[in-house]
C-alpha positions as CSV (number, residue, x, y, z in Angstrom):
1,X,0.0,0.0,0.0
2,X,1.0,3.3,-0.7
3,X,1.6,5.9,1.7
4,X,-0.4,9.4,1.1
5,X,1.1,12.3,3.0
6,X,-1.0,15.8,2.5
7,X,0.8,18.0,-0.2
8,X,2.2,21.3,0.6
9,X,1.8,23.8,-1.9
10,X,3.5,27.0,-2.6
11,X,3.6,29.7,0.3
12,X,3.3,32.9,-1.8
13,X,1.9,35.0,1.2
14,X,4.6,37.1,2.0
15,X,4.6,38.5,-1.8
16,X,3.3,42.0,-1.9
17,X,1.8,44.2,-5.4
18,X,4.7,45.6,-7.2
19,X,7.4,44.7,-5.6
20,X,10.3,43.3,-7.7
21,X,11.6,40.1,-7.0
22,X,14.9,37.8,-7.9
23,X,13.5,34.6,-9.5
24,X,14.8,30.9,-10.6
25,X,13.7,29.4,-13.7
26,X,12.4,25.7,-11.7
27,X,10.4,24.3,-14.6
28,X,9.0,25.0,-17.6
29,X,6.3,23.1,-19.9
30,X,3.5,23.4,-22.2
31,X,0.2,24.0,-20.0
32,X,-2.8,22.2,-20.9
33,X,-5.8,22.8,-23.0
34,X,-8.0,23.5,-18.5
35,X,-5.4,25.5,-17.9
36,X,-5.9,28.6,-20.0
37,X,-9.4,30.1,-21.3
38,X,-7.3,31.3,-23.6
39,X,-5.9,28.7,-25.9
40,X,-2.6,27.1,-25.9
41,X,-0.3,28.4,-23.0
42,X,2.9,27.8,-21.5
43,X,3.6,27.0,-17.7
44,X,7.1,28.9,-15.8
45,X,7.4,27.9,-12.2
46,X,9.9,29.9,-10.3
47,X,11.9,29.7,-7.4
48,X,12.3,32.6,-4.7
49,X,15.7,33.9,-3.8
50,X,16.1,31.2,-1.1
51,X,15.2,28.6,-3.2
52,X,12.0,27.8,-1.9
53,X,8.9,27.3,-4.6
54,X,7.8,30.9,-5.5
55,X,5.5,32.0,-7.7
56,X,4.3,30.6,-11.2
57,X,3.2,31.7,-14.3
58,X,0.6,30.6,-17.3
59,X,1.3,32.5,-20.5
60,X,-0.6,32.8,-22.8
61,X,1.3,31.0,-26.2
62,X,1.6,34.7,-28.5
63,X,4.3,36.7,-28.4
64,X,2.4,39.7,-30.1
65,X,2.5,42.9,-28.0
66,X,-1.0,44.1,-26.6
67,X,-2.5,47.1,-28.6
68,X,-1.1,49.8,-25.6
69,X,2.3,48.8,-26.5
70,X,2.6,46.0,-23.3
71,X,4.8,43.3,-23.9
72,X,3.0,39.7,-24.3
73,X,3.7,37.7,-21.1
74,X,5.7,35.0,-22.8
75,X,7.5,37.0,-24.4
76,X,8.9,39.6,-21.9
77,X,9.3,36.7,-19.4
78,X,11.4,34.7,-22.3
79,X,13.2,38.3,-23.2
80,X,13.9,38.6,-19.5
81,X,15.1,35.2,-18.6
82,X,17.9,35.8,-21.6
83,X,19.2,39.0,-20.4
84,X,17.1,41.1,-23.3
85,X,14.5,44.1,-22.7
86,X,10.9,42.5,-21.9
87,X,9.7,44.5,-25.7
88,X,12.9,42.5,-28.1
89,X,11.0,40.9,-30.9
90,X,11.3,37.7,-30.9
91,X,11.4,36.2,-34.5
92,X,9.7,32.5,-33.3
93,X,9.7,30.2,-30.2
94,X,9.5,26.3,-30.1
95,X,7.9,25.3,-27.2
96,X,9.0,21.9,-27.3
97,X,12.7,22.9,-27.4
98,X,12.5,26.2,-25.7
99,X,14.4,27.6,-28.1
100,X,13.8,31.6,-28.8
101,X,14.5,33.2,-32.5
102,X,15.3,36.6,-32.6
103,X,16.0,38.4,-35.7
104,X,19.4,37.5,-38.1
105,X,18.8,33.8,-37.1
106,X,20.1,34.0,-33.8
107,X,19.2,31.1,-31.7
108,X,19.3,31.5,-27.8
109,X,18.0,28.4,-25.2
110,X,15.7,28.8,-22.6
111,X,16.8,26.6,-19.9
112,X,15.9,26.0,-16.1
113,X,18.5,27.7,-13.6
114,X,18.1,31.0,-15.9
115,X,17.1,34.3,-13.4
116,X,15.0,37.4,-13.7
117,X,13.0,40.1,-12.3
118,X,9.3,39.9,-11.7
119,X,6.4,41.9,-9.9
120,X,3.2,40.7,-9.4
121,X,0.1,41.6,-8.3
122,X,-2.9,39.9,-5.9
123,X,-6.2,38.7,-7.6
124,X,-9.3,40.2,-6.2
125,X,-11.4,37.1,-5.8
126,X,-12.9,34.7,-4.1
127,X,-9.7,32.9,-3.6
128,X,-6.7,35.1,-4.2
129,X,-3.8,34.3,-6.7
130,X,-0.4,36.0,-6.8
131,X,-0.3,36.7,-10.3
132,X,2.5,37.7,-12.1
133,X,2.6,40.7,-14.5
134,X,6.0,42.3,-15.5
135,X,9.4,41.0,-16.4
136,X,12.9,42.4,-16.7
137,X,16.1,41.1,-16.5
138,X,18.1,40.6,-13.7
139,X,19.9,43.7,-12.5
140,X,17.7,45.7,-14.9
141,X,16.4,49.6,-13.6
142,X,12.8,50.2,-14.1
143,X,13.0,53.1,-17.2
144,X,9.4,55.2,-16.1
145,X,11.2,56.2,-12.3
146,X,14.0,59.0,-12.0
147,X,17.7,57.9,-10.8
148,X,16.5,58.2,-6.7
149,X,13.3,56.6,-7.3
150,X,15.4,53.9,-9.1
151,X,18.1,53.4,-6.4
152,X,15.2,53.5,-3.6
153,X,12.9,50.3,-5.8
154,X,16.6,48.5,-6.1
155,X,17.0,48.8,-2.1
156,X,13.6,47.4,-1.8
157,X,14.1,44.5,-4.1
158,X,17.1,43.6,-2.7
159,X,15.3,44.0,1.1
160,X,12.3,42.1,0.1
161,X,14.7,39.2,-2.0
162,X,17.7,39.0,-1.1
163,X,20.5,38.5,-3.3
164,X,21.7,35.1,-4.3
């Protein structure tokens, strides 16, 4: 006979809206068909700075930018993980490789162990998800907030994750 144990799942409560954090690239995979209302998606689980099980991700499978000019979710989380600005086009992606096309056939491999940036924000329903919503690379100054304002949201990343 088996033995059962009760799961533990993810312990996100200490995550706050907007604050940047340092993230692990733990696992990524093609979501399933009850996963997203919104066709084909992909699934990024990340790891906090302590590398505990942080927060996930379910991104929708475009990489086209939203009519305001906002970065697709796969896209500026892929950009991000590689080092590039969340807004580099990205010529193609193969989602069984995890392999990420950019323009003059250059080839870059999205891999678990890769780091970046993220913020998220805290769904206002019946029962509240930590949902991610912007990317940048690791390291990476937010470009809308003056030099102090910068320096002050770097302290409080580096407060609220510490560094690896």
């Amino acid at each position: 006979m088996a033995r059962i144990t009760p799961s533990v799942g993810r312990d996100l409560s200490d995550y706050e809206d907007g604050v940047w954090y340092k993230l692990t690239l733990s696992k990524i995979a093609k979501g399933n068909a009850k996963q997203s209302q919104f066709g084909p998606a992909m699934v990024l689980d990340f790891d906090n700075a302590e590398g505990q099980p942080g927060p996930g991700c379910l991104a929708s499978s475009k990489l086209n930018d939203a009519p305001n000019g906002k970065p697709a979710k796969l896209k500026a989380a892929l950009n991000s993980l590689l080092g590039h600005a969340p807004t580099t086009p990205i010529v193609a992606f193969d989602d069984e490789t995890f392999e990420v096309e950019y323009e003059g056939e250059v080839v870059e491999q999205i891999e678990v162990g890769l780091r970046l940036e993220a913020r998220g924000e805290w769904s206002e329903t019946d029962s509240p998800q930590y949902n991610l919503v912007a990317f940048r690379p690791l390291g990476a100054a937010p470009k809308s907030k003056s030099a102090k304002s910068a320096a002050a949201e770097g302290q409080k990343t580096s407060a609220s994750a510490p560094p690896f």
